[in-house]
N, C-alpha and C positions, 0 to 999 in steps of 0.2 A: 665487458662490463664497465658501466663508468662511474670511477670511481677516483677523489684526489688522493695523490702518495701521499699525504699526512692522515685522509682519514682512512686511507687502507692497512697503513701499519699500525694504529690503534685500534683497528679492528683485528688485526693478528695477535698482536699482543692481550685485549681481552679475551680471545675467545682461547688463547693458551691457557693464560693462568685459571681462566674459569672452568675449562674442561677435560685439560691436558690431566690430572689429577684424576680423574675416576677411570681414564682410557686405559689404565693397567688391571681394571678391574673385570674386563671383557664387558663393556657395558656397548651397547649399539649407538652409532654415531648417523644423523641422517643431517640434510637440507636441503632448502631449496635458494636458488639466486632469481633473481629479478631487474633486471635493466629497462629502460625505457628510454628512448631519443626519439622528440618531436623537436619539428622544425610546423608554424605557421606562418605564411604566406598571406597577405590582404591588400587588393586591387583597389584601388579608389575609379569613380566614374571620371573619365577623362573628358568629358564636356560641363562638371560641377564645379566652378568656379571658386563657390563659397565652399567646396569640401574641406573638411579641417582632418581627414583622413591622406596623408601620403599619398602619391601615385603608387610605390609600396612600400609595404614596411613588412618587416620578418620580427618572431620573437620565437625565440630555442627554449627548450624545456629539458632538463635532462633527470634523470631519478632510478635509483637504485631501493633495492629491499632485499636483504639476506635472514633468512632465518635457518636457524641452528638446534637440531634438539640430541640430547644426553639422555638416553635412557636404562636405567640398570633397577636392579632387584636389591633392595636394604633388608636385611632380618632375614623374615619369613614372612614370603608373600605379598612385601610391600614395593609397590612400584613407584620408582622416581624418575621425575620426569627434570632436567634443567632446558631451558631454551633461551635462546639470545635472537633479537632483532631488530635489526637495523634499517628504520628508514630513512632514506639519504635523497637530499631533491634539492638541483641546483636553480640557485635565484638571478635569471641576467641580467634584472634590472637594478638591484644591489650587488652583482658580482660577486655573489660568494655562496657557501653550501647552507642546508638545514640538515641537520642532523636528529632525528627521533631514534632514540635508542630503546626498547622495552624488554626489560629480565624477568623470564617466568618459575616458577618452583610449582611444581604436579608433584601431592601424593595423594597413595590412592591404595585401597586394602578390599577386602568382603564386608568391610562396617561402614568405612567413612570414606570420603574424598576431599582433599584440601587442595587448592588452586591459587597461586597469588602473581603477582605480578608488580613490577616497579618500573615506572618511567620518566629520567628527567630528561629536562631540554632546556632549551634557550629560544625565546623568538627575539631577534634582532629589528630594531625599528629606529628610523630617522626621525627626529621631529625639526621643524623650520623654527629656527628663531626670527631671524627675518629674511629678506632680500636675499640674503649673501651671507646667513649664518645659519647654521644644524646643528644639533645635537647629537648624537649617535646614543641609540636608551637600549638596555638588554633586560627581558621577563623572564625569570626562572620561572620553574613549572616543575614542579613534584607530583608525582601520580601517582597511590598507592591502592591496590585493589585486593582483597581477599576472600574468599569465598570458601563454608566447610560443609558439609554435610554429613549427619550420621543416620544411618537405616541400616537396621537392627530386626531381626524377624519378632512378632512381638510387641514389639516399641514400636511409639509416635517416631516419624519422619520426623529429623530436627535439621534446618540449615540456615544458616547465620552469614547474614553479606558484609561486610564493613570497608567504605571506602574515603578514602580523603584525596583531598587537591590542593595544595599551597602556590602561590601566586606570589613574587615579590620582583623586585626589581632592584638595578643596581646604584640609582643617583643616593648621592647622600641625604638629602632627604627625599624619601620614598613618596611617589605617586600612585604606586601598587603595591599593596599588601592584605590579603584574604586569603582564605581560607574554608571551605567546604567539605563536610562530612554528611556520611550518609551510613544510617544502620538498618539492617533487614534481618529481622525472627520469623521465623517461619515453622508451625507444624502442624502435622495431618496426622488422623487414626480414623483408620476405618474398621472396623465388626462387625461381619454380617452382614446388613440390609444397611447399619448405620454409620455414618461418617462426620469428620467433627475436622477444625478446620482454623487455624489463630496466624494472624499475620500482624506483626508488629513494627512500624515504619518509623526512624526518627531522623529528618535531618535538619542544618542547621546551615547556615552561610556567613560567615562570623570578617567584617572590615574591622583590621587593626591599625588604618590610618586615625579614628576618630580615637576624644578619649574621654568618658571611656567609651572599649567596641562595643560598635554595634553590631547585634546578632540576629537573626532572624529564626526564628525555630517555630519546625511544623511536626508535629507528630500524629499518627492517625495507630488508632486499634480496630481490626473487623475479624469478629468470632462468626463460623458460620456452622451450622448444625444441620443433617439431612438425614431423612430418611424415606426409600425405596424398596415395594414390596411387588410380590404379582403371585396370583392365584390361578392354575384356571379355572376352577369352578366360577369367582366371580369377576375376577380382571386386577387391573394393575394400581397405587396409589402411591404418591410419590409429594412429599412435603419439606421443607425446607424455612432456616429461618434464620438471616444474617443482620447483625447489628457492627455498625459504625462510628466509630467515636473517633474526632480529629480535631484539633485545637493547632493556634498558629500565634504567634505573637512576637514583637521587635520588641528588643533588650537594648539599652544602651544610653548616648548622646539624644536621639530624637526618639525615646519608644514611642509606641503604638499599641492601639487598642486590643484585647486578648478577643480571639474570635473563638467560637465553638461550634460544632454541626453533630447533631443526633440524629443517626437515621436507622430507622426499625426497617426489614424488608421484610414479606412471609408470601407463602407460594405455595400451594396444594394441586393437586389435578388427582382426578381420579376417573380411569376409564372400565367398562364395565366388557364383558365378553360380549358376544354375536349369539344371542337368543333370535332364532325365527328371523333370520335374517336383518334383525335390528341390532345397533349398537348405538351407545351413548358416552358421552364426555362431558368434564364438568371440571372450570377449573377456576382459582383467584389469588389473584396479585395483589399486593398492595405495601404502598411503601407510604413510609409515615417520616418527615424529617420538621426538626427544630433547630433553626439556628438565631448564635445571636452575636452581635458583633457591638461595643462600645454602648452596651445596654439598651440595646434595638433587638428584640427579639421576633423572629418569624415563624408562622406552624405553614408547613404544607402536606399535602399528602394526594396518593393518586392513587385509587383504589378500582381493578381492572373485573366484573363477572362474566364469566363465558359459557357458554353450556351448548351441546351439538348433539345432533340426533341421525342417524343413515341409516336409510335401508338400500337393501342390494337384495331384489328380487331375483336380478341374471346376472351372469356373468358380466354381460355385456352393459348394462343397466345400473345405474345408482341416483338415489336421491338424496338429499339432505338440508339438515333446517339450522341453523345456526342462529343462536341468541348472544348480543354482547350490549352489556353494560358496564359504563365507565363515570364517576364521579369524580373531579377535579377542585379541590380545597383549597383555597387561600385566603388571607386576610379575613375570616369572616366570608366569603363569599363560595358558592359552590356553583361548578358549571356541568350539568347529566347531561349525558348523550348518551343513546342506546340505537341500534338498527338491527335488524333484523335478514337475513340473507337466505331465500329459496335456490337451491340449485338442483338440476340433473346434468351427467353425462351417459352419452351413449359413445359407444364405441365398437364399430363392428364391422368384419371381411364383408367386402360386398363380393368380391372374389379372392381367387387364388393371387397374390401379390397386391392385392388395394386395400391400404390399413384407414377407414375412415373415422373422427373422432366430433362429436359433437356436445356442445357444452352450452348451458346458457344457467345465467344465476341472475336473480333478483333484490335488491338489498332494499329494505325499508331502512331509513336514517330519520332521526328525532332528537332534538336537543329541548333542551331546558334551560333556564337562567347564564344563558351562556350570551360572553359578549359578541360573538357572531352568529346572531339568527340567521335561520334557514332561509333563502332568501328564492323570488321568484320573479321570472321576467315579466314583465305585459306586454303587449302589441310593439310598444316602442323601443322595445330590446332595451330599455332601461332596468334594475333589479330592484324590485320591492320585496318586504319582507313578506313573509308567507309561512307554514308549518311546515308539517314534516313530506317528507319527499322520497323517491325513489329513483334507482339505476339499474337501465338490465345493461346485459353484458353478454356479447353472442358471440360464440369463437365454434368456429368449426376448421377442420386440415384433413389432406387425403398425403396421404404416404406411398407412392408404388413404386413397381422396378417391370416396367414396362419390357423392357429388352434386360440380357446378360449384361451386367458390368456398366448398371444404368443406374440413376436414384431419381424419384420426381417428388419435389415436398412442397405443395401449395396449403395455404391458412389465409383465412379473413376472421378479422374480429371488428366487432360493432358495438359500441357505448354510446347508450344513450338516455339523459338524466330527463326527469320529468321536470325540474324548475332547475333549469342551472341559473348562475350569474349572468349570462350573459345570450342573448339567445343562437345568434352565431357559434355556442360553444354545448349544444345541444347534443348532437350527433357527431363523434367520433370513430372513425374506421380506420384501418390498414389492411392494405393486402400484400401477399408477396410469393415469389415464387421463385422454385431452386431448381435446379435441373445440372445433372453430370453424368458424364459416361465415358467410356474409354471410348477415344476415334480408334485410335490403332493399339497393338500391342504396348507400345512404350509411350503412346500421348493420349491423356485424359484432358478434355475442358470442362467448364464449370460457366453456367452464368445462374444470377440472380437477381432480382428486379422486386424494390420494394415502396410500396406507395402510401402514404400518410394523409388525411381529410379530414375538414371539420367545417360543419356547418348550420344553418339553422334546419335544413331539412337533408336529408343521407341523400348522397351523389357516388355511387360508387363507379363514375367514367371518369372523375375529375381529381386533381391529387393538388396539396395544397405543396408537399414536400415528396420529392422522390430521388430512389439512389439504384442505379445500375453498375453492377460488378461482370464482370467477363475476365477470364483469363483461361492459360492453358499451361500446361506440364510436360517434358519429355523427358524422359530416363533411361539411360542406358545402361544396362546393368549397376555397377556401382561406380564408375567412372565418373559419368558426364551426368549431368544435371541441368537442366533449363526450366525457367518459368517466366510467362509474361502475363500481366495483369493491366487492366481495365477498369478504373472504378470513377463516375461523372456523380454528383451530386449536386442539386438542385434544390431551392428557397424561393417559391413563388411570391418574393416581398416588395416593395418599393421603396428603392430599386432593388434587383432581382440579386442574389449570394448563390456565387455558382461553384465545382471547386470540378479539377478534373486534373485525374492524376494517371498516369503512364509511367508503370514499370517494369523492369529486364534485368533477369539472373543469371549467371553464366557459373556453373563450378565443376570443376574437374580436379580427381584425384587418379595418382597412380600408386597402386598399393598404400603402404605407409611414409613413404620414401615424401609425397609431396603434393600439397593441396593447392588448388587457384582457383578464385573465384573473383569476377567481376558484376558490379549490381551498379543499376541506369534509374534514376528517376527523375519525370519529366512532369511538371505540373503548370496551370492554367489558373490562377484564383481569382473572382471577379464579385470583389467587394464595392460597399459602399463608399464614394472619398471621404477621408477625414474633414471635415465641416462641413457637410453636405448631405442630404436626405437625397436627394431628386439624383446625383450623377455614381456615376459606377467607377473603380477603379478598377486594372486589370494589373496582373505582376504575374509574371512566368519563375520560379523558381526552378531549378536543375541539379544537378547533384549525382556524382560518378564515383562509385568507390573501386578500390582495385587492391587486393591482397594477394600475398603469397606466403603460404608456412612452408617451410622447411624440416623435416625431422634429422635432426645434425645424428643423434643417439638415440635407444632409448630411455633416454631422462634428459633429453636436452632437446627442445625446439625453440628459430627462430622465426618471426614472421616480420613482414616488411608489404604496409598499405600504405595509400596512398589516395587521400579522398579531394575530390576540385566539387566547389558549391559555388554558383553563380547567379543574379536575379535582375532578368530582363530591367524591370521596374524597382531599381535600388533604392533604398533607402538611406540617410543616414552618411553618404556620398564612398560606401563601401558595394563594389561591383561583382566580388567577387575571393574567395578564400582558397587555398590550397594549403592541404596539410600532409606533411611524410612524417611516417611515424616506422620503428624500428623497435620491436620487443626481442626481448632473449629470457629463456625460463630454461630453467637445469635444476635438476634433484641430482641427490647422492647419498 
C-alpha cells in the first residue's frame, strides 16, 4: 500500500482513539484497503520539429483509500454504524500528498434512519506573483451532510436532508470565504387508490468576502396529489394534480431582482375495457405556468388531448385510430396542431420457425397559427407553404431459425411524407440483416449488415449510409475465452467518412487462483482534413491492453495492466502513450 510514515501513523492513531472504545463491546470490525500506482509514458513524433511535447516524458500517479466501519447494537434494537475514510493521492508535480478524510455516524431502528457524515481538507495551490516569485495559498473545506428519515406504519413518510459546505482560506486577508447550504422536506401518504406527496427545497450560497454578504437564496415548494382506480366491469382511470412554487433572489452588496414561477400541472387518462373486440383511451395534460422576474411577468401554458380507438378482430390482427390535439400559449399567441394516425399490424407463422410482423400507420398532421407552417416542395425541390399533410410508415421483419443453434432477423422500414421540406428528403428506408449460428460446438459467429436511404423517389439497391459488423466467439469451457470482431462504417459524403475498426480478446482463467486477459484494437478513420471540403484525411489509431489479477486471498486481489495506444496520423506532435498501472484491493 502507498502510504507516507507521517500519514500512516495519523491514521493509526485516529482510527485507535475513534474505534478502539467500543471493540470491548463485541461490536464487528470490517474494511477495505485500496492502493493504486500509475506510471504514464508519452512519445512524441520524432520527425515533428515544432513539437512542443518531449521525445518522452513520464508522470506517476499514486493513491490510496482505506475505509473502516464499527458496527454494534445500542439499547434495543438500534444499530450503529461508525466509519472512517481515507482518500490519499500523491501530487508529483507539487511533490506532496492530498489527503480527504470523511467520518460517517449510521443509525438506524424499525422507525427511522439517521446517516451523517463530516469531511475536512485542505487543497494546496501556488499562485505566481511574478517571474521569480509564489505564493504558496491553502483552502479549507468543511463538508457537513445529514440525512433522517422517519416511517412509521400509519404515518406520512417524513425525511429531512440538511447539508452545508464552508470554503475559507489561509492569507490574512481572505480571497476565499463562502459558504453553502442546502435543506430537503420531504413527505408521502398514500390510502387506498389515493396518494399525496410535499417536497420542500431551500438553499442558499451566502460570499462573506463582501459587506454586507451577499446571498443568493432559491427556494421551491411542489404539493402533488393522485389518484388511481380500475374496474373490470368498466376499465381503469387515473388523475393527478401537482403545483409549484419557487422564488429566487440576491441579498446583499449587489441585490437583484426577486423572481417567482407558478406552475399548475393536471393529468387524467381514462381507459375503458375490450367490448366486442374494441377498446378505447382518452387522456389530457396540461400545465399552466406564470412567471415574473423584476416586474416582467409571463403566462405560458401547454395543453396536450389524446384519445385512441383499437380493434383486434384476430389474434394475429389489429387496427387502430389515434387522435391528438395540442395547443401552445404564449404572450397572447396560440399555436394548434392536431394529426391524426391510422395504423394496422399483422403478425403471423407463415411456418414452423418463421415469425413474420407487418405494420404500416398513416398520420394526418395539421397545424394552426403556428410560426412553422406546413410547408411543401414544387418541382424545384424548393419549400413553399402548403396545409396539412401526411406520412405513412411501413416496417415489416421475418424472424426464423432455419437450422439448430441458428437466428435470422431481417426488417425494412420505409417513410414517406407527402410535402416534406425538401424533396430529396421524401422517401426514407433502411434495411438490415443479422444472422448467427454455432460453426462448431465452442465457436459461434455473428454478422450484420445495415443500410440507411433517402431520396426524392425510394431506391431500395442504393444506401446513402451503411455499417457492416462480423465477428466470431470461441469458449472453452470456463478457461479460455476469444472473440474477434469486424465492424466497417460508411458516409456516402463529399468527401466520403469512413471508420473501420478490428478487434481481438484473449482471456483466460484458471480456477480462482488467476485471471489474464489481452484486448487488440486496430482502426482506420478517414475523415474530412481540417479546412477543407474536397480532401480526405486518414489516421490509424491502435491500442493494446494486457492485465493480470491475482487472487493473493479471499479478500485480497492484486491486478497489474498495462495498456500502449499509438496513432499512425498523430496529432498535436504526441505519437504515442504507454501506461502501467498496479491496484491492490483487501477486505477484513
Amino acid at each position: 500500500m502507498i502510504l507516507p510514515r507521517g500519514i500512516a501513523g495519523v491514521t493509526g492513531v485516529v482510527v485507535a482513539i475513534v474505534l478502539l472504545p467500543w471493540l470491548s463491546r463485541a461490536g464487528q470490525l470490517s474494511g477495505t484497503i485500496n492502493a493504486t500506482y500509475q506510471r504514464s509514458t508519452r512519445e512524441a513524433v520524432l520527425d515533428t520539429i515544432d513539437s512542443l511535447v518531449s521525445p518522452e516524458s513520464s508522470i506517476e500517479s499514486k493513491q490510496s483509500n482505506i475505509l473502516l466501519n464499527y458496527q454494534d447494537v445500542l439499547f434495543t434494537k438500534n444499530l450503529m454504524r461508525l466509519g472512517l475514510n481515507y482518500y490519499i493521492q500523491r501530487d508529483e508535480l507539487a511533490d506532496r500528498w492530498n489527503v480527504r478524510p470523511i467520518y460517517y455516524l449510521d443509525l438506524g431502528s424499525a422507525g427511522y434512519q439517521y446517516s451523517g457524515s463530516y469531511s475536512p481538507r485542505k487543497v494546496v495551490s501556488t499562485l505566481p506573483i511574478n517571474d521569480s516569485t509564489s505564493i504558496e495559498t491553502r483552502t479549507y473545506i468543511r463538508d457537513w451532510r445529514n440525512s433522517l428519515t422517519l416511517s412509521y406504519s400509519r404515518l406520512p413518510v417524513v425525511s429531512l436532508t440538511y447539508n452545508t459546505t464552508r470554503y475559507f482560506d489561509d492569507q490574512a486577508v481572505r480571497t476565499t470565504d463562502r459558504k453553502n447550504r442546502y435543506l430537503t422536506a420531504q413527505s408521502s401518504y398514500t390510502v387506498g387508490p389515493a396518494s399525496a406527496n410535499v417536497i420542500y427545497t431551500n438553499s442558499r450560497a451566502e460570499n462573506r468576502l463582501t459587506s454586507p454578504r451577499t446571498k443568493d437564496k432559491y427556494r421551491t415548494l411542489q404539493t402533488t396529489t393522485g389518484f388511481a382506480g380500475s374496474s373490470p366491469k368498466i376499465g381503469s382511470f387515473s388523475a393527478s394534480y401537482s403545483y409549484l412554487d419557487s422564488r429566487s433572489t440576491r441579498e446583499g452588496l449587489t441585490p437583484g431582482p426577486v423572481s417567482t414561477s407558478h406552475i399548475h400541472s393536471v393529468a387524467a387518462m381514462v381507459t375503458s375495457r375490450q367490448v366486442l373486440d374494441l377498446s378505447a383511451t382518452a387522456s389530457y395534460s396540461g400545465r399552466f405556468n406564470v412567471a415574473r422576474s423584476a416586474e416582467i411577468g409571463t403566462t405560458t401554458s401547454d395543453q396536450n388531448f389524446s384519445g385512441q380507438v383499437a380493434y383486434t378482430p384476430l389474434d394475429f390482427l389489429s387496427l387502430s385510430m389515434t387522435k391528438n390535439y395540442q395547443i401552445l400559449s404564449q404572450a397572447g399567441s396560440n399555436r394548434i396542431s392536431e394529426n391524426l394516425a391510422l395504423s394496422t399490424s399483422f403478425t403471423r407463422f407463415l411456418r414452423r420457425g418463421f415469425d413474420t410482423r407487418l405494420n404500416w400507420t398513416r398520420t394526418y398532421i395539421q397545424k394552426a397559427q403556428g410560426i412553422d407552417e406546413t410547408q411543401v416542395a414544387d418541382s424545384s425541390g424548393i419549400a413553399a407553404p402548403g396545409g396539412s399533410n401526411y406520412t405513412d410508415a411501413f416496417y415489416t421483419s421475418v424472424a426464423a431459425t432455419p437450422y439448430r443453434r441458428s437466428k435470422l432477423l431481417a426488417d425494412m422500414s420505409i417513410i414517406r411524407a407527402s410535402r416534406p421540406w425538401l424533396r430529396s428528403q421524401r422517401y426514407q428506408s433502411s434495411r438490415s440483416v443479422s444472422v448467427s449460428a454455432a460453426v462448431t460446438r465452442n465457436i459461434d459467429g455473428r454478422v450484420t449488415a445495415t443500410y440507411v436511404n433517402q431520396g426524392a423517389s425510394l431506391d431500395l439497391f442504393h444506401s446513402f449510409a451503411r455499417s457492416v459488423t462480423a465477428g466470431a466467439t470461441y469458449m472453452s469451457g470456463s478457461n479460455l475465452n476469444c472473440n474477434v470482431a469486424y465492424t466497417r462504417n460508411d458516409v456516402n459524403t463529399f468527401p466520403r467518412v469512413s471508420n473501420r475498426v478490428v478487434s481481438g480478446y484473449v482471456g483466460y482463467s484458471y480456477r480462482t487462483a488467476y485471471t489474464i486477459y489481452v484486448y487488440m484494437n486496430r482502426q482506420q478513420e478517414e475523415h474530412p482534413s481540417p479546412g477543407s471540403t474536397i480532401e480526405s484525411a486518414v489516421s490509424k489509431p491502435r491500442s493494446l491492453t494486457a492485465q493480470l489479477q491475482l487472487r493473493l486471498s479471499l479478500r485480497s486481489l492484486l491486478a497489474v495492466s498495462y495498456t500502449k495506444s499509438s496513432n499512425a496520423a498523430a496529432s498535436a506532435g504526441v505519437a504515442g502513450t504507454h501506461i502501467l498501472q498496479v491496484v491492490y484491493h483487501g477486505q477484513f
